[in-house]
N, C-alpha and C positions, 0 to 999 in steps of 0.2 A: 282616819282612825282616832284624830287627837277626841273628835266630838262624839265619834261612835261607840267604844270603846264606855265611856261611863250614859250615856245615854240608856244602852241597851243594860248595863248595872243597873242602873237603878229603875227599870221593869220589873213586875212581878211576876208577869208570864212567860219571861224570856231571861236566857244565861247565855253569856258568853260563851263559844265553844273553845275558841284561837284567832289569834290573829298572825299576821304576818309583815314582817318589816326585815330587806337583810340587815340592815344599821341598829337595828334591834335586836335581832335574834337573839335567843336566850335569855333576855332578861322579863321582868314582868311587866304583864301591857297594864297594868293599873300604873305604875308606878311610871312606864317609858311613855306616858300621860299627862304623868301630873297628879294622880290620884292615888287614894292609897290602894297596897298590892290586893290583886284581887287571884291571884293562885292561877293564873292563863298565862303560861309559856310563852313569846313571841315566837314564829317559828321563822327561817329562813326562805321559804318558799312556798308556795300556797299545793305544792303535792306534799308536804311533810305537812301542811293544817290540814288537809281531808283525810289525813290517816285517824284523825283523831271524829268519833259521832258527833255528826251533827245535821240540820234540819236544813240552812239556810246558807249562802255565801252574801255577804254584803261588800258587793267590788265597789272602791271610788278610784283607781290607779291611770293611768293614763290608756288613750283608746288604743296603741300601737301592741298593750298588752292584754286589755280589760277582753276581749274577743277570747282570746286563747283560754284564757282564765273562767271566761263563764261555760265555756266548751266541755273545760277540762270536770268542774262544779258535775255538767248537767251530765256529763260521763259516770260521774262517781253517785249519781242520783238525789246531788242536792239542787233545791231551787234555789234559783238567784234572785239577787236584788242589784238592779248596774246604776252605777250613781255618774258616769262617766258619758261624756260626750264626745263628737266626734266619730261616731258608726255609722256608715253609711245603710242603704236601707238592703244590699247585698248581705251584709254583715249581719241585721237583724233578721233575712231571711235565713239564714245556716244556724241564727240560734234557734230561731223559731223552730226550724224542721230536728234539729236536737232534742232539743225540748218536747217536744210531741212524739218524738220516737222512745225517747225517756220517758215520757208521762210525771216532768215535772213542769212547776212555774216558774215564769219568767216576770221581772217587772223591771222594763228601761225606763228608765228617768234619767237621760243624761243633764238637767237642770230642776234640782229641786225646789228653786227658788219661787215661790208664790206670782213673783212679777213675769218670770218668764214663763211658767203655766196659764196664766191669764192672757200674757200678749200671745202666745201659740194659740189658746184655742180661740179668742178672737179674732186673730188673722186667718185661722181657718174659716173660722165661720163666713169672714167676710170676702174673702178669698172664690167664694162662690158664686159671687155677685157681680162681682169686678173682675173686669178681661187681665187687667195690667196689674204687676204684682213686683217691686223690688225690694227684697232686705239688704238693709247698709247696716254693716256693724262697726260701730265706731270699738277700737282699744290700741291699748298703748303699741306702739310697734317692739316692744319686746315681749308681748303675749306669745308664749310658746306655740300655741295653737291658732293660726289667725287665716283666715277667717275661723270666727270660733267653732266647736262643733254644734253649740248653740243655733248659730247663724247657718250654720250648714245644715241640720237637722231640718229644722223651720224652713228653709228654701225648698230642702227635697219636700215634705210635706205638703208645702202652698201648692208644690207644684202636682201634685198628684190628685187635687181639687179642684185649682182654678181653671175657669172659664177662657176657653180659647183665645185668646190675644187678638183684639183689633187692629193692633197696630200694625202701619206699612211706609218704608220708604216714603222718604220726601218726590221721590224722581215718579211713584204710582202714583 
């Protein structure tokens, strides 16, 4: 939120509608930022921010939540934006079929990073070519999420491409 939050401010085709933080609640999200107040309530819980109109939910919270939460979004007829990692591809099937039932959009991005967009779809691409495929994720051993869901994502996906493995036993 800290980056969201005046980003989407200072747009000229887009307004904040709410945001949501419990450690925040009630005060103002310009200000529980960094910025000055922009008149957007912080609310408690993300079914007290959908009572208020709005077009879009922009999730980044963690994946054990960010599921339920775009569920909850595609129920009350807005589209999402998932900025969250860690979903496996079970999880983007149940949005998907919400989503479609709803007849809104969806947009996962659980890594917006330019670096990690480049090496996914290059390792897809080349992933098509080559039988043998390992992702190693190097981080700190107190990353909450580890293997990340970056590294997770990326593996389900190679794996849904690549070329059947040559590989056998030393004893074949």
């Amino acid at each position: 939120g800290k980056a969201l939050v005046p980003a989407i401010g200072a747009q000229g085709d887009m307004a904040l509608a709410g945001a949501v933080s419990r450690s925040g609640a009630g005060q103002d999200s310009g200000l529980l930022v960094g910025i000055p107040a922009n008149g957007i309530t912080v609310s408690a819980s993300l079914a007290e921010a959908l009572e208020v109109p709005s077009d879009v939910l922009v999730d980044y919270t963690k994946p054990h939540v960010v599921k339920d939460h775009a569920l909850l979004a595609i129920e009350k007829g807005r589209h999402v934006v998932i900025g969250t990692s860690g979903l496996g591809a079970a999880d983007f099937a149940e949005i998907d079929a919400a989503a479609r039932a709803n007849r809104v959009g969806v947009i996962a991005a659980g890594n917006f990073s330019i670096t990690a967009t480049l090496m996914k779809r290059f390792a897809l691409m080349a992933a098509k070519y080559v039988p043998d495929v390992e992702v190693i994720d190097y981080a700190s051993a107190k990353k909450p999420d580890a293997p990340s869901g970056t590294a997770r994502e990326l593996a389900e996906a190679l794996a849904d491409v690549r070329k059947a493995s040559t590989a056998r036993p030393v004893s074949e």
